[in-house]
Residue frames as qw, qx, qy, qz and C-alpha x, y, z in Angstrom:
[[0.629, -0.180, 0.393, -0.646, -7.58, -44.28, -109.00],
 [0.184, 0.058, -0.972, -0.135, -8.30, -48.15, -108.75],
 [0.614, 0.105, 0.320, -0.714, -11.57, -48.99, -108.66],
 [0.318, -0.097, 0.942, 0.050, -12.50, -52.40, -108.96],
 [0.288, 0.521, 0.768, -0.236, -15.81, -51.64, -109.85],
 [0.069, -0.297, 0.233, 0.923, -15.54, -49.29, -112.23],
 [0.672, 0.459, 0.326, -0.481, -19.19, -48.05, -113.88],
 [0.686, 0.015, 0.615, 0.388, -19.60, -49.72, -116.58],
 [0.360, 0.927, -0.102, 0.017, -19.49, -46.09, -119.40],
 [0.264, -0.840, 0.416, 0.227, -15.74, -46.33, -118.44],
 [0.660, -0.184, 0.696, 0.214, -15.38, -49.71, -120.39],
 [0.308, -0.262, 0.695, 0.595, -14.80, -50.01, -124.13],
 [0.040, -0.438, -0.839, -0.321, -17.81, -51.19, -124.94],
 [0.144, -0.594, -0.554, 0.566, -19.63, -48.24, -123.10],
 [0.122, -0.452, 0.119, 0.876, -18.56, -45.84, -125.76],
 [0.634, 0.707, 0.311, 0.033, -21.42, -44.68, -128.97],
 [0.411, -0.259, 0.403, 0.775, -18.49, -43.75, -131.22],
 [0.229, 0.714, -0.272, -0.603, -18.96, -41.22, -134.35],
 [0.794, 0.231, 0.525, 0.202, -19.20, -42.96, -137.50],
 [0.476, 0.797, 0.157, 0.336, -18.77, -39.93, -139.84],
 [0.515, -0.747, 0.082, 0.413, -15.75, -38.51, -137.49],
 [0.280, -0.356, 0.540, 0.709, -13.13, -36.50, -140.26],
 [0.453, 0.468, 0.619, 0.440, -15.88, -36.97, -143.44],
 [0.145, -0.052, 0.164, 0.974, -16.63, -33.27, -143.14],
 [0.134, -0.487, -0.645, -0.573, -20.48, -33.39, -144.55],
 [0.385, -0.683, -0.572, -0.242, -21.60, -32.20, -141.69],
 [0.576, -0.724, -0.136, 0.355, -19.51, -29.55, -140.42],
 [0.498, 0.854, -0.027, 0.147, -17.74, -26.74, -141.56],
 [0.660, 0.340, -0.334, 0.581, -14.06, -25.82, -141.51],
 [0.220, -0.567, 0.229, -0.760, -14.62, -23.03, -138.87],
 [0.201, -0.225, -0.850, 0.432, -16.43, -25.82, -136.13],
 [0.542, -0.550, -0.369, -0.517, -19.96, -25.75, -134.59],
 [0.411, -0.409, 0.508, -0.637, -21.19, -26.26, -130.97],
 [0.052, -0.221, 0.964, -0.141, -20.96, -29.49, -129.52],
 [0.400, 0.202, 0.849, -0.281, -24.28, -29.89, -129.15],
 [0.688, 0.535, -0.184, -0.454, -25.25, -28.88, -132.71],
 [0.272, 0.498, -0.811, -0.143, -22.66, -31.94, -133.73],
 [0.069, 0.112, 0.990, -0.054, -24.11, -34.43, -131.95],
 [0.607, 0.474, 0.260, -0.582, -27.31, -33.39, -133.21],
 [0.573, 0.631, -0.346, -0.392, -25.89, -33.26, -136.88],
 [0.255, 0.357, -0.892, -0.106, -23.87, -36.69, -136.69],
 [0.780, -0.259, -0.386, -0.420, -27.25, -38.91, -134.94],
 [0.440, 0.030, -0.798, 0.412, -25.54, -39.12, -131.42],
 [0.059, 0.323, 0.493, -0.806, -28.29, -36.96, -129.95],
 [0.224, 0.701, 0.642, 0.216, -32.44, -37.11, -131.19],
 [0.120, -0.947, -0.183, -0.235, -32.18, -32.89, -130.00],
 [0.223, 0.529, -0.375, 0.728, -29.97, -29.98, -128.79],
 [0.380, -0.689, 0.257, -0.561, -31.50, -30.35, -126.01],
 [0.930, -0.292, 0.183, 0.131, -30.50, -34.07, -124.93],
 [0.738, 0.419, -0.155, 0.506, -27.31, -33.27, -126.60],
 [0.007, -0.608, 0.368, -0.703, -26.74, -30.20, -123.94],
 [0.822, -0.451, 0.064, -0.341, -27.79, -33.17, -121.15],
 [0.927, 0.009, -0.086, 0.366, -25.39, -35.66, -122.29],
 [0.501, 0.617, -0.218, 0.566, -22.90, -32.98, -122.12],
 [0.416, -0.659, 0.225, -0.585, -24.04, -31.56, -118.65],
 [0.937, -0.289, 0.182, -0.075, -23.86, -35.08, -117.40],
 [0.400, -0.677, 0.614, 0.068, -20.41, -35.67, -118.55],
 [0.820, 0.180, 0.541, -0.047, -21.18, -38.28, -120.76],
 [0.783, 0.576, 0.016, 0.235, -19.20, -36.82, -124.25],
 [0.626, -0.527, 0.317, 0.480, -15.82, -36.77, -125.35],
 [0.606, 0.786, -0.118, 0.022, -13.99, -35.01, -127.93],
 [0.337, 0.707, -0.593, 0.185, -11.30, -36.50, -128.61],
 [0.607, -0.046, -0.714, 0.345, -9.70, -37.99, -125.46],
 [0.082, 0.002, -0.501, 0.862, -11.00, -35.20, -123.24],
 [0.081, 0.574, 0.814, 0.041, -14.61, -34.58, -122.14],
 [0.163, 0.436, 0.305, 0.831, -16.39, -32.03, -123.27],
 [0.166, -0.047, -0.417, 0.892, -17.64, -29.18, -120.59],
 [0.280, 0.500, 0.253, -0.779, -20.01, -27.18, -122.59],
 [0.687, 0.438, 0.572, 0.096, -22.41, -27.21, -125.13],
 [0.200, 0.918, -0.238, -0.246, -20.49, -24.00, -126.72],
 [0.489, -0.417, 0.619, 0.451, -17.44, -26.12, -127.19],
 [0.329, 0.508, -0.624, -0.495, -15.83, -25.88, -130.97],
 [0.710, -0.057, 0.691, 0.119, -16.15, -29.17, -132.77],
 [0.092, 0.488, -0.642, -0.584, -14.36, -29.37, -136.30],
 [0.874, 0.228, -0.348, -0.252, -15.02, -32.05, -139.27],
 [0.692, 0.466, -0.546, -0.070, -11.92, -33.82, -138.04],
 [0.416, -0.276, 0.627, -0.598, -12.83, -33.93, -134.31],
 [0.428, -0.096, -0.891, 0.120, -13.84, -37.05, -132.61],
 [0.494, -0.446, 0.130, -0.735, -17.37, -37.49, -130.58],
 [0.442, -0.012, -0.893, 0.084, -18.39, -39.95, -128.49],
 [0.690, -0.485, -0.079, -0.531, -21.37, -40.71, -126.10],
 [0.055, 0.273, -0.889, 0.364, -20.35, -42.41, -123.14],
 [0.500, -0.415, -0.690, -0.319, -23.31, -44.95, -122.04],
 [0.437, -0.653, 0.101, -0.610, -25.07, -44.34, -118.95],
 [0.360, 0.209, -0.797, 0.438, -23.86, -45.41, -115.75],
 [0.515, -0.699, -0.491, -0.071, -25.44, -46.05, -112.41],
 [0.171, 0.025, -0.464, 0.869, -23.83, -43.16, -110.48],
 [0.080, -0.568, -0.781, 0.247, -26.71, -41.64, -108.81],
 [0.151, 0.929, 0.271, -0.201, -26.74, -38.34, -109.78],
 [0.416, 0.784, -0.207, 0.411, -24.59, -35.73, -112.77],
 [0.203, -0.946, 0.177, -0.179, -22.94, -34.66, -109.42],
 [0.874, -0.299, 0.310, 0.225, -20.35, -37.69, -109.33],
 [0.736, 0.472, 0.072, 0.480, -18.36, -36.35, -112.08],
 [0.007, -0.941, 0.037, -0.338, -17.89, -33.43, -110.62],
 [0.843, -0.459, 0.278, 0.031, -16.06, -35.65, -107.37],
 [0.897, 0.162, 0.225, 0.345, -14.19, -37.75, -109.91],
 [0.515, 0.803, -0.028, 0.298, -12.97, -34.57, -111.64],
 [0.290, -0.880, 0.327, -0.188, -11.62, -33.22, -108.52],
 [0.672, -0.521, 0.504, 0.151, -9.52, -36.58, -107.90],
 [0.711, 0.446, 0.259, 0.478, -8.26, -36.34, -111.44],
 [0.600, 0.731, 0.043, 0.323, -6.94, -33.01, -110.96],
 [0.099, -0.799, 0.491, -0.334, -5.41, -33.21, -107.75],
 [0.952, 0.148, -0.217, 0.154, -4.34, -36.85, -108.12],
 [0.623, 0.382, -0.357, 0.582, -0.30, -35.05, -108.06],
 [0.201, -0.733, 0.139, -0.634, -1.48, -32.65, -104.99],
 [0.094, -0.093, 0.789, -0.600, -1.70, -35.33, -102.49],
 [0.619, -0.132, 0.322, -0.704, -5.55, -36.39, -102.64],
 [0.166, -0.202, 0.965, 0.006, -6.50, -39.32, -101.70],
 [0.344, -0.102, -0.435, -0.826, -9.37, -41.10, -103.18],
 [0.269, -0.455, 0.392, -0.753, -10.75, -41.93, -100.18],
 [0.768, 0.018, -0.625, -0.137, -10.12, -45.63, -99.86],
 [0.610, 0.041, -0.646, 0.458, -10.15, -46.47, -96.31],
 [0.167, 0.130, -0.261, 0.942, -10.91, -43.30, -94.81],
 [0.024, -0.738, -0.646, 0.194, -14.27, -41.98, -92.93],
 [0.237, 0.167, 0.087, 0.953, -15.59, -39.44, -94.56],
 [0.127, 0.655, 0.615, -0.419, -18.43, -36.43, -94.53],
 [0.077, 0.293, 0.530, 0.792, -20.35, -35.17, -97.31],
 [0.044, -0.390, -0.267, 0.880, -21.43, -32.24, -96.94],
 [0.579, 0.474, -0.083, -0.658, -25.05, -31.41, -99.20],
 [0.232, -0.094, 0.937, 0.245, -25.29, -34.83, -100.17],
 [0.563, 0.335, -0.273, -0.704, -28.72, -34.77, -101.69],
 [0.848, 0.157, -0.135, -0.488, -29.27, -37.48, -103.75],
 [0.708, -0.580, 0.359, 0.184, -25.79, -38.89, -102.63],
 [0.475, 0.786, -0.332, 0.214, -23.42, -38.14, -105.74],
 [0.165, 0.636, -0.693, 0.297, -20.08, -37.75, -103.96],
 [0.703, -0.320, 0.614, -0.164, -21.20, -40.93, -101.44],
 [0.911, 0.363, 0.194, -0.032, -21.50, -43.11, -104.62],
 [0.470, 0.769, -0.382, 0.205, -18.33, -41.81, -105.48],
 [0.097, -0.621, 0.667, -0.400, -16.43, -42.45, -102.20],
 [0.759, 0.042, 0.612, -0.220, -18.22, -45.67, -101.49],
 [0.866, 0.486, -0.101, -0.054, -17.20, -47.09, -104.87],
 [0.416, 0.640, -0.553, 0.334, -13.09, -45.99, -104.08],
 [0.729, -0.082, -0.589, 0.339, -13.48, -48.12, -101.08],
 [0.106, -0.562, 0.235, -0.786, -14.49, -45.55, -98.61],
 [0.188, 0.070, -0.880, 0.431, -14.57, -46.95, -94.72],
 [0.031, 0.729, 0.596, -0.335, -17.74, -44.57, -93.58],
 [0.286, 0.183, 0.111, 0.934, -19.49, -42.07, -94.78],
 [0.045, 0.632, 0.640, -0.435, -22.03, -39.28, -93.30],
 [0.140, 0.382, 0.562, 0.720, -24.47, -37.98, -95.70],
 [0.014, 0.505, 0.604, -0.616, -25.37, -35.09, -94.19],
 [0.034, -0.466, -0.538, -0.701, -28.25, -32.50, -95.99],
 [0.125, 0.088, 0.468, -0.870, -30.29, -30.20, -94.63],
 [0.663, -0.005, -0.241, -0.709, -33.27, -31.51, -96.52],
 [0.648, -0.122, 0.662, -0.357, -35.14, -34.74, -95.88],
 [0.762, 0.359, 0.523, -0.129, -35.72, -38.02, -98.23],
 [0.663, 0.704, -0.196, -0.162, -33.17, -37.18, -101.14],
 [0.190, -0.503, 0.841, 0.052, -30.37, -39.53, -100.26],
 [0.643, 0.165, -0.593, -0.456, -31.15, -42.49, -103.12],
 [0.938, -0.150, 0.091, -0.300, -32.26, -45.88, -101.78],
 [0.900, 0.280, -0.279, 0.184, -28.94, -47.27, -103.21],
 [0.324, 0.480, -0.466, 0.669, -26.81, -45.01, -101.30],
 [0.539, -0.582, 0.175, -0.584, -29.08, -44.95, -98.21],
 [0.951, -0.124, -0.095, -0.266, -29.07, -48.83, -98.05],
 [0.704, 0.391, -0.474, 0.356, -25.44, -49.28, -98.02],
 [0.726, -0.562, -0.308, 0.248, -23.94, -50.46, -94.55],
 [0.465, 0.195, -0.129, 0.854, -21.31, -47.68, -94.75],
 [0.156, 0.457, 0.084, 0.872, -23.59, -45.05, -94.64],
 [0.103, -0.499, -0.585, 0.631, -24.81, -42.79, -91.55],
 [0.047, 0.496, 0.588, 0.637, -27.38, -40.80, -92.85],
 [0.145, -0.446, -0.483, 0.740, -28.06, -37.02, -91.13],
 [0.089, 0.461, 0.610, 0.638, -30.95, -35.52, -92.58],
 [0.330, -0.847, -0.367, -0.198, -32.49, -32.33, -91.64],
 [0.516, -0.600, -0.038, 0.610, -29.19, -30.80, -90.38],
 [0.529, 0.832, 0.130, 0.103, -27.90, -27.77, -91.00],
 [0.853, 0.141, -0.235, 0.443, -24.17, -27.77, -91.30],
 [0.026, 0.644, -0.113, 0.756, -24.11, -24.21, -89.56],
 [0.514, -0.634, 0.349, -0.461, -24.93, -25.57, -86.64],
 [0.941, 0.146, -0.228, 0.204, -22.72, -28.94, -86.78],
 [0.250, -0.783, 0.510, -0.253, -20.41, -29.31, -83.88],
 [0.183, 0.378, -0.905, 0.072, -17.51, -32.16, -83.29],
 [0.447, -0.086, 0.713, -0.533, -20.06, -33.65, -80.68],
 [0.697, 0.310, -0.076, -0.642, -22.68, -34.16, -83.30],
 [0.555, 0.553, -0.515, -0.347, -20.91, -36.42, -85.21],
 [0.926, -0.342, 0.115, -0.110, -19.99, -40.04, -84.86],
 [0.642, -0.438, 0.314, 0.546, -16.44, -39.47, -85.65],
 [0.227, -0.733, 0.300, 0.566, -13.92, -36.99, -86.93],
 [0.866, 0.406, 0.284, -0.074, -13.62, -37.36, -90.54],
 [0.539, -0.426, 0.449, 0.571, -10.23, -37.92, -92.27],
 [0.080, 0.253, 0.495, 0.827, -12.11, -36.49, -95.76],
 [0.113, 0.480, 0.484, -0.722, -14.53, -33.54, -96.29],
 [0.166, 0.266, 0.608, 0.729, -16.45, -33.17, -99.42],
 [0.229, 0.580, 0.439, -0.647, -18.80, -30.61, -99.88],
 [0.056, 0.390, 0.557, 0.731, -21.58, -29.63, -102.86],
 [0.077, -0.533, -0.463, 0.704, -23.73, -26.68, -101.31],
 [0.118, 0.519, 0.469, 0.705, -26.67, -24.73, -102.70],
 [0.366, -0.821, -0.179, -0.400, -28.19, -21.35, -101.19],
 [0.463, -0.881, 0.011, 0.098, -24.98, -20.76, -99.05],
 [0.469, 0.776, -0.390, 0.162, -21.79, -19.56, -98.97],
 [0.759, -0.035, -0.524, 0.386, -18.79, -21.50, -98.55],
 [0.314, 0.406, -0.485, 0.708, -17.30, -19.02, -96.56],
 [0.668, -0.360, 0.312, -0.572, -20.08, -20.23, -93.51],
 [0.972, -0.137, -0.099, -0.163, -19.33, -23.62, -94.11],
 [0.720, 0.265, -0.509, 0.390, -15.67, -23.85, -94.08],
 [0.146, 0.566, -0.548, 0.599, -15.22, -22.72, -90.55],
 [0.882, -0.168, 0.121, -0.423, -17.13, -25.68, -89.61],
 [0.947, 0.198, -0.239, 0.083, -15.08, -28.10, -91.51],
 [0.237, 0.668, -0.488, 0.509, -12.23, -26.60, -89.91],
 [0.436, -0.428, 0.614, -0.500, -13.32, -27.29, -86.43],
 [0.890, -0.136, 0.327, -0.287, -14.33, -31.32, -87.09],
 [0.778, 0.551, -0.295, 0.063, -11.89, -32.27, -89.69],
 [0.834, -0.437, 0.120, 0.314, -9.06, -34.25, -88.29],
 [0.034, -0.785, 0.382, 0.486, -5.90, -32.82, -88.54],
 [0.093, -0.224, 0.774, 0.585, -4.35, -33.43, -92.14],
 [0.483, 0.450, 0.714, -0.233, -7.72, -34.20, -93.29],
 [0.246, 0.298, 0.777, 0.497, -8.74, -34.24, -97.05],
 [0.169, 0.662, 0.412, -0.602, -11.25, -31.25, -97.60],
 [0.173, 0.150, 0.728, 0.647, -12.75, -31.04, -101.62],
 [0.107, 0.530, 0.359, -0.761, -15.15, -27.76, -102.39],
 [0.323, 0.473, 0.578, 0.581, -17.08, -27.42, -105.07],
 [0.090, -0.469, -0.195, 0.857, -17.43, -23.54, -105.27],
 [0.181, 0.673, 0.577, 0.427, -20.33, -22.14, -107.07],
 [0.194, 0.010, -0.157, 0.968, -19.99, -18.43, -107.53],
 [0.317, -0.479, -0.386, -0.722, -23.64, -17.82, -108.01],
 [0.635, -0.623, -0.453, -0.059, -23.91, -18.41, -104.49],
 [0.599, -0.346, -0.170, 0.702, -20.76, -16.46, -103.43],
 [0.156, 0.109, 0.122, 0.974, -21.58, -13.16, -105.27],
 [0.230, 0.347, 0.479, -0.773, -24.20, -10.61, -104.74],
 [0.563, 0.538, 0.620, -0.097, -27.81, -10.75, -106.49],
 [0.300, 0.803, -0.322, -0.402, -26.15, -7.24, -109.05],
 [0.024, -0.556, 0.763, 0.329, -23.52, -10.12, -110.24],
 [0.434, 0.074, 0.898, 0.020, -26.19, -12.60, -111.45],
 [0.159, 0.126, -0.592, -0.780, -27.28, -12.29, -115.04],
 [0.673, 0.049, -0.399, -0.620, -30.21, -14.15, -116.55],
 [0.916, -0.133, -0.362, -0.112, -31.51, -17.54, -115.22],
 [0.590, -0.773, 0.228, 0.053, -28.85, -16.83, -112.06],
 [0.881, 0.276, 0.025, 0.384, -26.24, -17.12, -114.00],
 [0.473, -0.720, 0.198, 0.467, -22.74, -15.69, -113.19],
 [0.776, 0.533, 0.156, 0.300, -21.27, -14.47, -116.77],
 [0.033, -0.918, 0.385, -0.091, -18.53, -12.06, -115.56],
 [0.912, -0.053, -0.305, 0.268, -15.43, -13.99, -115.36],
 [0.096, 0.403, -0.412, 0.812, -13.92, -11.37, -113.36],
 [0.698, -0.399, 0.173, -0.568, -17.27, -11.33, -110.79],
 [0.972, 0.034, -0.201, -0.114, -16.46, -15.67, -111.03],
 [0.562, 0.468, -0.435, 0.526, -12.63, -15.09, -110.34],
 [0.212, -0.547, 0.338, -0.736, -13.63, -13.10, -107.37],
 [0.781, -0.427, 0.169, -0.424, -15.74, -15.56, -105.65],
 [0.873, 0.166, -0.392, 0.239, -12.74, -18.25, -106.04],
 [0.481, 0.432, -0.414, 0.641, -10.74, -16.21, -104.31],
 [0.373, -0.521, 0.440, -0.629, -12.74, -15.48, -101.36],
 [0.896, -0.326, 0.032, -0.301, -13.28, -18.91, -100.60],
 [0.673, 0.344, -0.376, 0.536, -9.36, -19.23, -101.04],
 [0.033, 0.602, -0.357, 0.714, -8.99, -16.56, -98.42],
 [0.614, -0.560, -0.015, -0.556, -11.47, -17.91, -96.39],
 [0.946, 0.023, -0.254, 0.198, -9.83, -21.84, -96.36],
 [0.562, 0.290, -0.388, 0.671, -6.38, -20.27, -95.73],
 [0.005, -0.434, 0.547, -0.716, -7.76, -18.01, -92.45],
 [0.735, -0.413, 0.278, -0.461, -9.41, -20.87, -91.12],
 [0.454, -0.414, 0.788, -0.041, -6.32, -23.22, -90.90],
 [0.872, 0.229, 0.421, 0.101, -6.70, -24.89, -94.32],
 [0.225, -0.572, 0.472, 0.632, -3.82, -25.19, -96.68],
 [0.757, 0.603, 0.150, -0.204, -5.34, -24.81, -100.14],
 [0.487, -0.535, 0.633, 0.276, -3.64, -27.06, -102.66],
 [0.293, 0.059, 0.794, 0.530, -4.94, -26.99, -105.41],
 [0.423, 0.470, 0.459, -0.624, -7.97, -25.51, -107.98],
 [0.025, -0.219, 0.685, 0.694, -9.84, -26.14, -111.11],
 [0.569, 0.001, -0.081, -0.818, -12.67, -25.83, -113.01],
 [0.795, 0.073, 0.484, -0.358, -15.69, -28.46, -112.45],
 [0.272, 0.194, 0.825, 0.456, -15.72, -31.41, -115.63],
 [0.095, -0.514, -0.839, -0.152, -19.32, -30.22, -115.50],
 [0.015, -0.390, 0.111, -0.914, -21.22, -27.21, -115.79],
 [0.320, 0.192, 0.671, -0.641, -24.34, -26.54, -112.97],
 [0.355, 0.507, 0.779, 0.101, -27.54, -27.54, -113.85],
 [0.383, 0.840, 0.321, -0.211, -28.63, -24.15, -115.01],
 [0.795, 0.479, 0.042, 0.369, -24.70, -23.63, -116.50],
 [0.291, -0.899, 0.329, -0.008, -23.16, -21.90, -114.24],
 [0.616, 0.475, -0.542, 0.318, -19.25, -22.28, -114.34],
 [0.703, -0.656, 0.122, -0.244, -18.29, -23.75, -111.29],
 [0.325, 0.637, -0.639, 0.282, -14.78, -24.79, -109.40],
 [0.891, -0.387, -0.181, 0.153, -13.31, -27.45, -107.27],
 [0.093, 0.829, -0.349, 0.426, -11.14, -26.76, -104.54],
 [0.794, -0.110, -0.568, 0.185, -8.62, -29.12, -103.03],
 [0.268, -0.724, 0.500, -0.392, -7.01, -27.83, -98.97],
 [0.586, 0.119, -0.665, 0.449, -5.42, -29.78, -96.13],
 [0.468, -0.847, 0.010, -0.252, -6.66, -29.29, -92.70],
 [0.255, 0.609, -0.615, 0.432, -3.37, -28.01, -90.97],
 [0.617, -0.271, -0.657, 0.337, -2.44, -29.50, -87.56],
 [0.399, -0.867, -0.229, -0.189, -3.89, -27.97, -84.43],
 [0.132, -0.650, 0.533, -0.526, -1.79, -26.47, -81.79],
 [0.455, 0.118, -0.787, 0.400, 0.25, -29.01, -79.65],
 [0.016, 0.105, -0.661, 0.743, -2.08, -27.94, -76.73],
 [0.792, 0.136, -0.018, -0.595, -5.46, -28.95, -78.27],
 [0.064, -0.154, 0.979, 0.121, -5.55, -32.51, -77.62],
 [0.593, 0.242, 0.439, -0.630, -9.90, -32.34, -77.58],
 [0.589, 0.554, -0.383, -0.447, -8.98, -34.07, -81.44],
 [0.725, 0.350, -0.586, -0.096, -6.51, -36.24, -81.63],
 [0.205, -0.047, 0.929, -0.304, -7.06, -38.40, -78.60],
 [0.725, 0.181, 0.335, -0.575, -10.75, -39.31, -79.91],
 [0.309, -0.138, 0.931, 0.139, -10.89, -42.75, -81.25],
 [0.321, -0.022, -0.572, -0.755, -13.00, -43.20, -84.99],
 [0.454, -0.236, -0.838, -0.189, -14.68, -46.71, -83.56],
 [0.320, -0.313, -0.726, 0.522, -15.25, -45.50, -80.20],
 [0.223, 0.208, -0.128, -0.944, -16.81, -42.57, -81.43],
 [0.422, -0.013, -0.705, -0.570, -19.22, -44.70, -83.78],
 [0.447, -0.283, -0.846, 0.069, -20.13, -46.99, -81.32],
 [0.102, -0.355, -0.475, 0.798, -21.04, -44.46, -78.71],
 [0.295, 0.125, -0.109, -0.941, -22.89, -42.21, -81.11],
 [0.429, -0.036, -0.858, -0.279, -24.74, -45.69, -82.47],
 [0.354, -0.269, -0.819, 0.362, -26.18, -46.53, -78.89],
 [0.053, -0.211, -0.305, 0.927, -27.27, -43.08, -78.48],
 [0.258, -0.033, -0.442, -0.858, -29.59, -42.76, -81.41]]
C-alpha cells in the first residue's frame, strides 16, 4: 500500500522500543503474557493499559504485532509500543489488516474507487479508505451522530445515518460502489450480504469482518459474550462463506482480525469478488457513478 500520508506510529520515530529486550531479569525462560511484559519492562503503567495498547494494535513483538494479551513473550523477545496515531477509532487496523492479507488476492486498497462502509460508526474503515486515496465514500450506520467530525467533514464523504442496511436498495444510494466494507454489530452477516450483492458493481471489492458472537446462537456464548469454542468460531466462518458464495460472491480469501473485539472476541476478515451479473441484467452496468451522485445530490 502507498500512502502518502502515512500515520505518523508507522514512522521510526513512532516506536517506544524495550530497553531491557534479551537481559532476562524480568522474565523467565518459559515466557509470560504480553501484557504482564509490558507491565514488567515500564512500557505499560497497568495490565490493563497494556491489554489496550494491545487491543488497539499498537505492540509488536518482534516484527509482527501482537493480537492478544495471552501471547508468549520470552527474555529474548522484542516489545515495542507503537505511538498513537490519529486513526479514529481501534477499528482501522482491523481494515489495514485485511489489505495486508489479501494484498496477493487481488484487493485493492481502494485508491480511486467509490466505496460503502457498511456500520461505520465512528468512521474507522472511512479513515482508512480516505487516507489510500479513496474517490467517495458512504458512511452508512444505522445509528445517528457517531461518524467523527474528522471523517464527517471530509468532502468525500456522504454520510447515511439512521439506515438500516436491511432495507438498502440500489435506488437508495448515490452510486454503485466498486468497494464494500463492512464492520456490523447485533446482526448477522448472512442478512447483510444479500444486500451487498444486489448494489455492488460487478467485480466489486467486498471486505467482512465476521464476528462469530453475532453469527452463533446465545448456547455458544460463554462469559462476557464471548465465543471460546473454536469449533462453534470455525462454524460461523463458514456460514458466512456459504452464504457469500450463494449470493454470487467469489470468496478469496480469509484471516484472522490483527485485533481482537473490544470485549476479545476472536474475530475474521473476509475478502470476495462480486461475480458478474447475467448478460441480460443491464439495470447495473449502464448506470453512470457521477450521474448517479449528482442526481441523488439535488434530491436531498
Amino acid at each position: 500500500m502507498n500512502d502518502a500520508r502515512a500515520p505518523r506510529g508507522d514512522r521510526t520515530t513512532g516506536w517506544s522500543q524495550d530497553p531491557h529486550a534479551g537481559d532476562g531479569a524480568d522474565h523467565d525462560r518459559r515466557g509470560v503474557r504480553a501484557d504482564r511484559a509490558l507491565v514488567d519492562r515500564g512500557l505499560a503503567p497497568s495490565r490493563t493499559k497494556a491489554q489496550a495498547l494491545i487491543r488497539e494494535g499498537r505492540v509488536m513483538l518482534g516484527g509482527r504485532r501482537v493480537g492478544k494479551p495471552s501471547t508468549s513473550v520470552t527474555a529474548a523477545d522484542t516489545l515495542s509500543v507503537r505511538a498513537g496515531d490519529d486513526y479514529v477509532s481501534r477499528g482501522a487496523y482491523k481494515l489495514l489488516g485485511a489489505f495486508a492479507a489479501f494484498e496477493d488476492c487481488g484487493l485493492r486498497s481502494g485508491e480511486g474507487l467509490t466505496c460503502l462502509d457498511i456500520g461505520a460508526s465512528a468512521g474507522g474503515f472511512c479513515d482508512v479508505l480516505l487516507r489510500h486515496g479513496a474517490r467517495r465514500v458512504i458512511a452508512l450506520d444505522v445509528g445517528h451522530g457517531q461518524l467523527d467530525g474528522r471523517i464527517a467533514n471530509d468532502p468525500r464523504i456522504i454520510e447515511m445515518s439512521g439506515v438500516n442496511i436491511r432495507e438498502v436498495d440500489a435506488a437508495m444510494l448515490p452510486f454503485l460502489p466498486e468497494m464494500v466494507v463492512s464492520d456490523v454489530s447485533f446482526i448477522s452477516l448472512t442478512y447483510v450480504i444479500p444486500v451487498i450483492s444486489r448494489i455492488a458493481r460487478d467485480g466489486a471489492d467486498v471486505v467482512l469482518l465476521v464476528k462469530p458472537q453475532f453469527e452463533v446462537g446465545k448456547g455458544h456464548l460463554g462469559k462476557h459474550g464471548i465465543v471460546v469454542d473454536p469449533a462453534s468460531r470455525q462454524g460461523a466462518l463458514d456460514r458466512v462463506v456459504a452464504c457469500a458464495r450463494d449470493h454470487d460472491l467469489d470468496v478469496l480469501g480469509t484471516a484472522p482480525s490483527p485485533i481482537e473485539g473490544t470485549m476479545g472476541n476472536v474475530e475474521y476478515l473476509l475478502y470476495a469478488r462480486r461475480r458478474g451479473r447475467d448478460s441480460s441484467d443491464h439495470s447495473f452496468d449502464m448506470r453512470d457513478t457521477e450521474a448517479d451522485e449528482a442526481m441523488w445530490q439535488s434530491s436531498r
